[in-house]
MIVEX-574021 format. One record per residue (C-alpha): residue in three letters; x, y, z. Coordinates in steps of 0.001 Angstrom, whole numbers, plus 500000, padded with zeros to 6 digits. Layout:
# MIVEX-574021
ALAXYZ
...
# end
This chain:
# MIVEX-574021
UNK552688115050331363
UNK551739118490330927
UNK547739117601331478
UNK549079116048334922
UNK551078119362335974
UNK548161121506335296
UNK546078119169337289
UNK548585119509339827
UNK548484123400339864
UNK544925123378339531
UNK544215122151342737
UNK547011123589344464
UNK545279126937343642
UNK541874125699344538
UNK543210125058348189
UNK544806128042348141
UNK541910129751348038
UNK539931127725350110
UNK542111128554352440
UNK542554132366351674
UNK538179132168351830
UNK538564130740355482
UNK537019133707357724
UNK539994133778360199
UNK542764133921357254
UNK540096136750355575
UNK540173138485358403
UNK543846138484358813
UNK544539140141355565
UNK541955142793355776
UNK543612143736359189
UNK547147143766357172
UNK546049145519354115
UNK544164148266356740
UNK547415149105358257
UNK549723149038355887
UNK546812151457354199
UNK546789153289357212
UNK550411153613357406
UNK550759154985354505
UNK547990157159354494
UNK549287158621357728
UNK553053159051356515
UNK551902161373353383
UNK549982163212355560
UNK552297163815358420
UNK555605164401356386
UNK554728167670354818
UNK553836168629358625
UNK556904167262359864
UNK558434169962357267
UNK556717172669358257
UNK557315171958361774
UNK561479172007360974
UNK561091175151358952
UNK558902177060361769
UNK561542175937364116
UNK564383177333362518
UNK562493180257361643
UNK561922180388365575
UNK565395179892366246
UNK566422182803363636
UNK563842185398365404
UNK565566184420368487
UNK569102185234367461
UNK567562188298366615
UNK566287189166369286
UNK569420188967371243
UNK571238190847368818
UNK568783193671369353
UNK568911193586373114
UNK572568193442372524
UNK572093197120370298
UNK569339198394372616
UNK572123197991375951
UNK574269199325374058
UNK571820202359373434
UNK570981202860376715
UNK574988202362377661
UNK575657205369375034
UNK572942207442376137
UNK574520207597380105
UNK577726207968378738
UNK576107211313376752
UNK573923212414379878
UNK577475211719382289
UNK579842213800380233
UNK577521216161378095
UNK579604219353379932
UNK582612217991378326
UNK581380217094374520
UNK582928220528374007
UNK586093219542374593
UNK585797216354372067
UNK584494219257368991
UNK587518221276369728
UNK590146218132369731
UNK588550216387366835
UNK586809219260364422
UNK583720218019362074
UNK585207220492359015
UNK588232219552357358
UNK590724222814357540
UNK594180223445355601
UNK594178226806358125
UNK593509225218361619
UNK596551222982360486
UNK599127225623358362
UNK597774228474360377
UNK598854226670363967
UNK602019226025363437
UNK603012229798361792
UNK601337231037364737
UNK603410229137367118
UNK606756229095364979
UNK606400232871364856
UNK605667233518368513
UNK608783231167369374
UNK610757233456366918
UNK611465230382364253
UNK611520230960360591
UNK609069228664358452
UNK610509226873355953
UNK608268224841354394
UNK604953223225355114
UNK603065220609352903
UNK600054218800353290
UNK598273216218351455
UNK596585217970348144
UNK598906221342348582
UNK601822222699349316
UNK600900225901351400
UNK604399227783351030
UNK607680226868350188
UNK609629225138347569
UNK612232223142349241
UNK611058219665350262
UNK610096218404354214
UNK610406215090355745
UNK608053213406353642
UNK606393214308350254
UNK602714214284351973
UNK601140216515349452
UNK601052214080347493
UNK598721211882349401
UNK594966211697348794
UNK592902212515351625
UNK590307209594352900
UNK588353208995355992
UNK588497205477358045
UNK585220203158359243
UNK584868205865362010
UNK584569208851359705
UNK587875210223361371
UNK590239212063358424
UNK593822211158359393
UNK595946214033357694
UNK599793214277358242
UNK601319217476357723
UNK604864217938357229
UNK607103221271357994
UNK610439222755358198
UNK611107225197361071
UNK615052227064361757
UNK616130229244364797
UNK617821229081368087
UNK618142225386369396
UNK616121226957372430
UNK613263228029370599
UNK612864224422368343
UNK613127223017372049
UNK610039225124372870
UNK608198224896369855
UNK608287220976369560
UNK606722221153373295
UNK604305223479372296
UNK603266221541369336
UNK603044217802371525
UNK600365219892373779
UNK598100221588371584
UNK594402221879372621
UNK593477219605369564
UNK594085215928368977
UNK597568216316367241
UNK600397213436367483
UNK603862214590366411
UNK604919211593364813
UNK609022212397363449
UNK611669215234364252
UNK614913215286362219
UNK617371217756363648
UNK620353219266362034
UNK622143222389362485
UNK622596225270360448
UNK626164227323360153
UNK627049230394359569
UNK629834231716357602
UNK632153231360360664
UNK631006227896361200
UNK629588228449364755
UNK626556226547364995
UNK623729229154365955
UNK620889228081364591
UNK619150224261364034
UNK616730223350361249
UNK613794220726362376
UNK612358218883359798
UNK609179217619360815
UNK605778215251360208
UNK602564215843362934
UNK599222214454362073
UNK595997215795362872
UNK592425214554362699
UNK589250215572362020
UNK585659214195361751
UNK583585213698358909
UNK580083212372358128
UNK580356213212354285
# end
């Protein structure tokens, strides 16, 4: 049985390859095994290009947002350079509002000035770091506060005081001190009055927190 099957196979092969040695089926093959060759060939060939192109382009693509970004900086430049060449008479005016040295003076020494020249007593006055003069306490224990600067370089520095005298005169120092020729915001007032041993009300106390700024590229 097994001599017949291998009989059987044996010339089952042998037409097989007759077949296979027929110059059309040859031919066939060869033209297969070329292009699947071929294909391959090309694939290895073309993927590392095809991933150099995809890096290039996103390289291209990066330069690109770049570029805008540094058109974006270079208008804004050229925006900042007018705005320089249109107000340059007036930078002045920003130097004097905003100072580029820190002072405890151009803050304590202001409102003395004014207090005195109004005819108002000084109380107190504290600022972040020191207390200037003084012992009794303000509106706010600021002197306690560190001193930093902001993204902008601008020093933020609240100063706190304690001013008596004729309601009048606080009137007209509290005006004087919302208009100075420096960037100042007076940000609290607390007003009380002050009697005297006949309790007539002749004076008023004005407890007090302003800030000031200054500039600082330190």
């Amino acid at each position: 049985m097994a001599l017949i099957d291998n009989e059987k196979y044996s010339l089952f092969y042998q037409r097989v390859r007759l077949v296979y040695q027929r110059p059309e089926v040859k031919a066939s093959l060869e033209v297969i095994l070329s292009v699947f060759t071929v294909t391959m060939l090309i694939f290895a060939a073309i993927r590392p290009t095809l991933t150099n192109v995809a890096s290039l382009q996103k390289k291209v693509e990066d330069l690109n947002s770049v570029n805008k970004k540094a058109d974006n900086k270079i208008a804004q430049v050229f925006s900042a350079q007018a705005d320089i060449n249109k107000f340059q008479d007036k930078l002045h005016l920003f130097d004097e509002a905003v100072p580029n040295e820190f002072s405890y003076q151009d803050m304590a020494g202001r409102i003395e000035l004014i207090a005195r020249r109004r005819g108002l007593t000084v109380q107190t006055v504290s600022m972040p770091g020191v207390r200037i003069f003084g012992t009794t306490k303000g509106v706010s224990d600021m002197f306690q506060k560190i001193l930093s600067k902001n993204q902008n370089n601008i020093i933020q520095t609240g100063v706190s005081f304690t001013v008596t005298g004729d309601p009048n005169n606080i009137d007209g120092f509290l005006k004087e001190m919302e208009n100075l020729d420096r960037l100042a915001v007076l940000d609290s007032i607390t007003l009380s009055s002050e009697p005297t041993m006949a309790n007539e009300v002749k004076t008023v106390k004005a407890n007090c927190l302003i800030y000031f700024y200054f500039y600082s590229e330190s």
